[in-house]
N, C-alpha and C positions, 0 to 999 in steps of 0.2 A: 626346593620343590614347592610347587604351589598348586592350590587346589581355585577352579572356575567354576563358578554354577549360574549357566543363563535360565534364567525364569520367562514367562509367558509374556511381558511387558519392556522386553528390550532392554533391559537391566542386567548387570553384573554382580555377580558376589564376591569378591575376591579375596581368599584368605592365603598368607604366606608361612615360610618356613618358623616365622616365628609367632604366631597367631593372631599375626595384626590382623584386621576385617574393615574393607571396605567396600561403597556399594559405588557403580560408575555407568553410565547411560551406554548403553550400546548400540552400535551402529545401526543405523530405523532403518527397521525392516520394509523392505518396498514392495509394493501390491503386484500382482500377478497383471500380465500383458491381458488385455480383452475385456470384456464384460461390460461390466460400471464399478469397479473397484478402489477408480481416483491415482489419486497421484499427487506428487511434492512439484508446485510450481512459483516460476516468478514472474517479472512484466518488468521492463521498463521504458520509459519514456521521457519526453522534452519538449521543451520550445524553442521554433526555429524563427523566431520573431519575439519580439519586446510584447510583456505584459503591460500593457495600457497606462498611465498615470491616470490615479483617480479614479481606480478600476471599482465599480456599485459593489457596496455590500448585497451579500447570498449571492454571488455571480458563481458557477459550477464550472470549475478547470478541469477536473479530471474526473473521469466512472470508471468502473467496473463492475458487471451484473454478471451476478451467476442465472443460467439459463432456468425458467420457468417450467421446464420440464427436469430438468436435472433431477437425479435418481440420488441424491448427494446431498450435502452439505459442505462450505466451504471454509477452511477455518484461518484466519490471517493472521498470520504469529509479527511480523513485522513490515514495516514501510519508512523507508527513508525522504527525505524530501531535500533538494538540495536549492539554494534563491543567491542569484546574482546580479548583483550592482549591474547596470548598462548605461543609464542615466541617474547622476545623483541627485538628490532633495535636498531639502535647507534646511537648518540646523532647529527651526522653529518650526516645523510640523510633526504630527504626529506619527508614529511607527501603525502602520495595518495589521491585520491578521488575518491568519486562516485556520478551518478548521476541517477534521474528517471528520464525516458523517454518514451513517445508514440511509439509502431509499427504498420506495418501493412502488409498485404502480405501471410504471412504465419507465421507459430506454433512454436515456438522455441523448442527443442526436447531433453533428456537426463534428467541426475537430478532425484531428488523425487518430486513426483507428491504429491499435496496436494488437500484438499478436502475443499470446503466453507463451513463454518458454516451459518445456517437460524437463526437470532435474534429471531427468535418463529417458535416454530416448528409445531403450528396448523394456522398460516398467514402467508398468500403470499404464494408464490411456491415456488419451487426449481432456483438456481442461473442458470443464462445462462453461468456464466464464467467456462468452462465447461475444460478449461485447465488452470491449476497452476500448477508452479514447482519451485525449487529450485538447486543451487547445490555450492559443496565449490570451484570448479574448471572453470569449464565453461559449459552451455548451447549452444546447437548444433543452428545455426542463420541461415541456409541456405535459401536465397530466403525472410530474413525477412527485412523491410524496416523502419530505425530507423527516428523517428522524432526530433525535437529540443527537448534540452534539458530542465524538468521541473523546475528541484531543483537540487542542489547540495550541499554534506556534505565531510569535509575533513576526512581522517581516519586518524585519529591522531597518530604521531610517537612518539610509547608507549618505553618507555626507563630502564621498569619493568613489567613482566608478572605478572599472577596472577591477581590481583584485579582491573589490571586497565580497565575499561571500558569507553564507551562513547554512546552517545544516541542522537537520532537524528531525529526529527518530523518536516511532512508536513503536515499541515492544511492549505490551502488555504482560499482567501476569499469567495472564489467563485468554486463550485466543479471542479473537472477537467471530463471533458465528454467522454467517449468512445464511440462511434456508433459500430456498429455490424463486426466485425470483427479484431476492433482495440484493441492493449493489451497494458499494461502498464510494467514496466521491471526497475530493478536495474544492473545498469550494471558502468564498470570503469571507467573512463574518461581518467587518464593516468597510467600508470606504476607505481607497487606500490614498498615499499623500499624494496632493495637486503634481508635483513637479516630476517626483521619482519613476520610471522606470525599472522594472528587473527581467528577469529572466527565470526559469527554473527548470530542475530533472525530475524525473522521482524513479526509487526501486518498492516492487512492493513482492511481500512471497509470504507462499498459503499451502493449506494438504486442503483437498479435497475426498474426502471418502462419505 
């Protein structure tokens, strides 16, 4: 015999026949259909063409804005980022980087727009992140105001195309928050090597409420 006790917080209590006791996260409860309640979402995207050799440091690959009216806040538990070899580099330059970072201000512009996916399509509403985009080159920034940098990941200087890849996840301890107007972005840090080529995906996923 065992005894269950769910509390207000989606949490478990769980004691057994012999008084073991432990505590275990239970399954997140999802927001009611309608209103402005939020929801558990994700996004993903790519490039359907080679990132540039030699691509300018602060060049903006990728946004997402939570809308300026949104009744919300958005909170972003993780983003994967994936980069692949297309053209390789020489053994004597240097690896590039990128980094995520906060905007604010205005909408970064160009690119392919992508569309958020709803974790359930009959809970919660619809995403207020109501601009996502991607591109292999660069995003239009006019008028947008970059925050500190969150994370940063090297692109590693691939010395063989083809299969070399690399992969590169943020999980915080703690979500990273957006207020209503603010977007989050993948963008360069500096100048990437003369000769190399790559490519990349990314998955990114957030609650809104």
């Amino acid at each position: 015999m065992s005894l269950q006790i769910q509390g207000g917080n989606n949490y478990l209590l769980n004691v057994d026949s012999n008084n073991n006791v432990f505590v275990s996260e239970a399954p997140t409860r999802w927001p009611a259909s309608g209103g402005t309640s939020g929801g558990f979402f994700s996004v993903a995207g790519y490039t359907s063409a080679v990132v540039a050799a030699s691509l300018a440091a602060n060049t903006t690959l990728m946004s997402m804005r939570l809308s300026a009216s949104s009744q919300r806040k958005a909170y972003i538990t993780k983003a994967r980022i994936m980069i692949c070899a297309a053209t390789a580099g020489t053994s004597a330059l240097v690896p590039g980087t990128i980094g995520l970072q906060r905007f604010s201000g205005a909408t970064p512009t160009g690119g392919t727009a992508r569309t958020p996916n709803r974790m359930s399509e009959i809970s919660g509403n619809t995403s207020d992140m109501t601009d996502i985009r991607d591109s292999n080159a660069a995003l239009t920034v006019t008028s947008v105001n970059f925050g500190p940098v969150i994370s940063t990941t090297l692109v590693p200087l691939f010395i063989a195309s083809g299969l070399s890849y690399y992969e590169a996840i943020m999980e915080p301890p703690q979500p990273l928050v957006l207020d209503p107007g603010e977007g989050f972005c993948i963008r360069s840090q500096v100048a990437m090597p003369a000769t190399q080529t790559w490519m990349y995906s990314y998955n990114i996923y957030w609650t809104e409420r």
